[in-house]
C-alpha positions in Angstrom: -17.4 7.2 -11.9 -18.5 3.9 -12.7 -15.1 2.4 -11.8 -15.6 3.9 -8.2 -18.8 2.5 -8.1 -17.7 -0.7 -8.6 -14.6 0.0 -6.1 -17.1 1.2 -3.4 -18.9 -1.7 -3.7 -16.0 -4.4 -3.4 -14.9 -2.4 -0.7 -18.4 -2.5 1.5 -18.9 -5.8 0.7 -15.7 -6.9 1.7 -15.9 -5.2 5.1 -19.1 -7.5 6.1 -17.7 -10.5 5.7 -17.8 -12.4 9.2 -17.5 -15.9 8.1 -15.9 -18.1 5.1 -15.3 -21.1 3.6 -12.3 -22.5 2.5 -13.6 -22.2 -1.5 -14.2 -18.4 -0.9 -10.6 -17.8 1.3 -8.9 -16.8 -1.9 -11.3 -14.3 -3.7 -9.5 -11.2 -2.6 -5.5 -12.0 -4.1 -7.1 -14.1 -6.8 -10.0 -12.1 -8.1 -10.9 -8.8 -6.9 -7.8 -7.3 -6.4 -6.2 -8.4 -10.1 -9.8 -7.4 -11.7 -8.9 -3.9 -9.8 -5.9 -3.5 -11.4 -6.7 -1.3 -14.1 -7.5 1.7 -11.3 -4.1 1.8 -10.4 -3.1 2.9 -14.0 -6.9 4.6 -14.8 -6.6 8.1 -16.8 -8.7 9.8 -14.4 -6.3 11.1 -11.5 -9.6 10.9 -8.8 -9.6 7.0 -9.6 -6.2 6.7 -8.8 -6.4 8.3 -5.5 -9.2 6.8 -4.4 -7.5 3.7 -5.0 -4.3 5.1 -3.5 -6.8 5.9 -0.4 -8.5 2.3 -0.7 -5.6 0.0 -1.2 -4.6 -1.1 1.9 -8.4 -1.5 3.5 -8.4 -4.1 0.8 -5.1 -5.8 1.5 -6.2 -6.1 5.3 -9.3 -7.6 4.3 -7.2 -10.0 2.4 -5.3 -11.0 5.0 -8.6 -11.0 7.6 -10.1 -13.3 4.8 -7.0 -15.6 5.4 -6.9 -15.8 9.0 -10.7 -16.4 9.0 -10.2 -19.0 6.6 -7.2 -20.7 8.8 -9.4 -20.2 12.0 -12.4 -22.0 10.6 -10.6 -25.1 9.1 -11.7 -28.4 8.6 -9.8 -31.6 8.5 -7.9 -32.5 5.8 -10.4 -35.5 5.2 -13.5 -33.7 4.6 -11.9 -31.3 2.4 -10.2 -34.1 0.4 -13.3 -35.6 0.2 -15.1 -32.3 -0.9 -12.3 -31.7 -4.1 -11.8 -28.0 -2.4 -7.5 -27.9 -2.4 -7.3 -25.3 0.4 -4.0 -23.2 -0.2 -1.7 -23.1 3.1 -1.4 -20.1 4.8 2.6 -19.0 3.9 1.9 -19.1 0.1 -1.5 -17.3 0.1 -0.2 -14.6 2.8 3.0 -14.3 0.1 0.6 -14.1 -3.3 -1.4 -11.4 -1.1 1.9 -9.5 -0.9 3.0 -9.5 -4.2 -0.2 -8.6 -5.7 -0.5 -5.7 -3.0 3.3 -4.7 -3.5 2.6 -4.5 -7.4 -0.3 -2.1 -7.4 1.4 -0.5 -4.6 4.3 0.3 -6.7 2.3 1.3 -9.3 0.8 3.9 -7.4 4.1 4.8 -5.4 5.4 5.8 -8.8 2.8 7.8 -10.2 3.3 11.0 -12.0 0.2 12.6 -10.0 1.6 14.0 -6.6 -2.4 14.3 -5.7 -1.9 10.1 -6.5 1.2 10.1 -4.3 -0.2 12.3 -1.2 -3.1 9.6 -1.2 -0.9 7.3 -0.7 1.2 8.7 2.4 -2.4 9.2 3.7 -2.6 5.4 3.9 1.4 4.5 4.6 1.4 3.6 8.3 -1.2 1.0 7.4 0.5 -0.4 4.1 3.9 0.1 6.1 2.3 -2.3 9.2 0.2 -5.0 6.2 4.1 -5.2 4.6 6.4 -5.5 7.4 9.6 -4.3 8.0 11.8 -5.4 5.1 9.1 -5.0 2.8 8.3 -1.2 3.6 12.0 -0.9 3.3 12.6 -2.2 0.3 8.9 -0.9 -1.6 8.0 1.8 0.6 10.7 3.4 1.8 12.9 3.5 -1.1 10.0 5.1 -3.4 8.5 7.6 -0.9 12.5 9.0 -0.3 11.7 10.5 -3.7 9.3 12.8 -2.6 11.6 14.9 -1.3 12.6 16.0 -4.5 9.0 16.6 -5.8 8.4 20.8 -6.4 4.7 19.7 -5.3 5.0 21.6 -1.4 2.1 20.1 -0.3 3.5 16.1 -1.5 6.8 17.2 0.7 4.2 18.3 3.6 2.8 14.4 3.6 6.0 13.2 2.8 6.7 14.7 6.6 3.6 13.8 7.8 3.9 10.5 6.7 7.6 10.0 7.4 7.2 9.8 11.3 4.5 6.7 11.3 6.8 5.0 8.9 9.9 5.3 11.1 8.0 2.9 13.6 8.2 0.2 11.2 11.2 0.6 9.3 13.2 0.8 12.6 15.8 3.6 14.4 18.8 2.2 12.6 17.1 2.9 9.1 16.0 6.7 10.2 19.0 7.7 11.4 21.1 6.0 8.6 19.1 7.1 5.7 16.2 8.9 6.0 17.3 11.5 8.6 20.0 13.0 6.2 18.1 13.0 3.6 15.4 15.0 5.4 18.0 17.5 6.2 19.7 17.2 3.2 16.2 18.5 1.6 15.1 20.5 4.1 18.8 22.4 4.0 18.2 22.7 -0.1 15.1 24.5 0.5 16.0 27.1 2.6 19.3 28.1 0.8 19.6 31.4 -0.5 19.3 32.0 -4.3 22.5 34.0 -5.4 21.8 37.5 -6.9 23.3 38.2 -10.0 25.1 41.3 -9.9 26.4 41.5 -6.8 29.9 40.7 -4.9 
């Protein structure tokens, strides 16, 4: 419970930030998130989906960090002068993405489907903070899985989910891939179990 305490925390405090300086623009990719790590993979399954939950509030602060810091910028003089190396937007906005993607995956992957249903709870959000080829490629291709899960109640969110996701990952996408899938495993389920015995 600890841990959470410490994740509730990071999380309010990061939600009242208004302003910020070019020294404090990375402290979400560089420090909080990596020292947060460790939930993704924590033994308790209630971490892990409260960080499943939490994730993405985090990664849009990241990226609200960012734009605050580009908005607020001073000349390159003054910051010279000042020894502060201010990272440039593409690279920062491309480490906040990896980081995000790699506990994202982590969590994807899970064996908990409580972990998992977390997740989908969250995947519009995470689809729209990755873009389109990125929830392809991360989200997409892991959350297909689900499908196969015996947990009912992970295929429920899977549908639940499915439809917000289909907005990002474009009509092309759901009619190629995930449609026949979904009627693939919707087809499986309803399929009479032979009786042995009988003719």
């Amino acid at each position: 419970m600890k841990l959470l305490g410490s994740y509730a925390v990071a999380d309010g405090q990061v939600k009242s930030v208004k302003t910020i300086t070019p020294l404090n623009s990375t402290y979400i990719p560089e420090y909080l998130l990596p020292q947060m790590r460790h939930l993704a993979t924590d033994s308790d399954v209630f971490v892990r989906t409260t960080y499943a939950r939490g994730l993405v509030r985090l990664a849009d602060a990241a990226i609200t960090m960012l734009e605050l810091s580009q908005a607020t910028k001073t000349n390159k003089s003054e910051l010279e002068a000042s020894g502060i190396v201010e990272p440039d937007y593409d690279s920062m906005l491309n480490e906040i993405q990896a980081v995000v993607e790699e506990q994202a995956t982590t969590l994807l992957v899970d064996p908990s489907s409580q972990v998992k249903r977390a997740f989908l709870s969250s995947v519009a959000d995470l689809c729209l903070f990755f873009g389109r080829q990125k929830s392809n490629e991360t989200v997409l291709s892991h959350i297909m899985t689900y499908l196969n899960d015996r947990d009912w109640l992970l295929r429920l969110a899977f549908f639940d989910g499915i439809v917000d996701v289909g907005a990002f990952i474009g009509i092309k996408a759901v009619e190629e891939y995930v449609l026949p899938l979904m009627l693939q495993a919707l087809a499986g389920e309803y399929l009479p179990e032979p009786r042995l015995g009988t003719s």
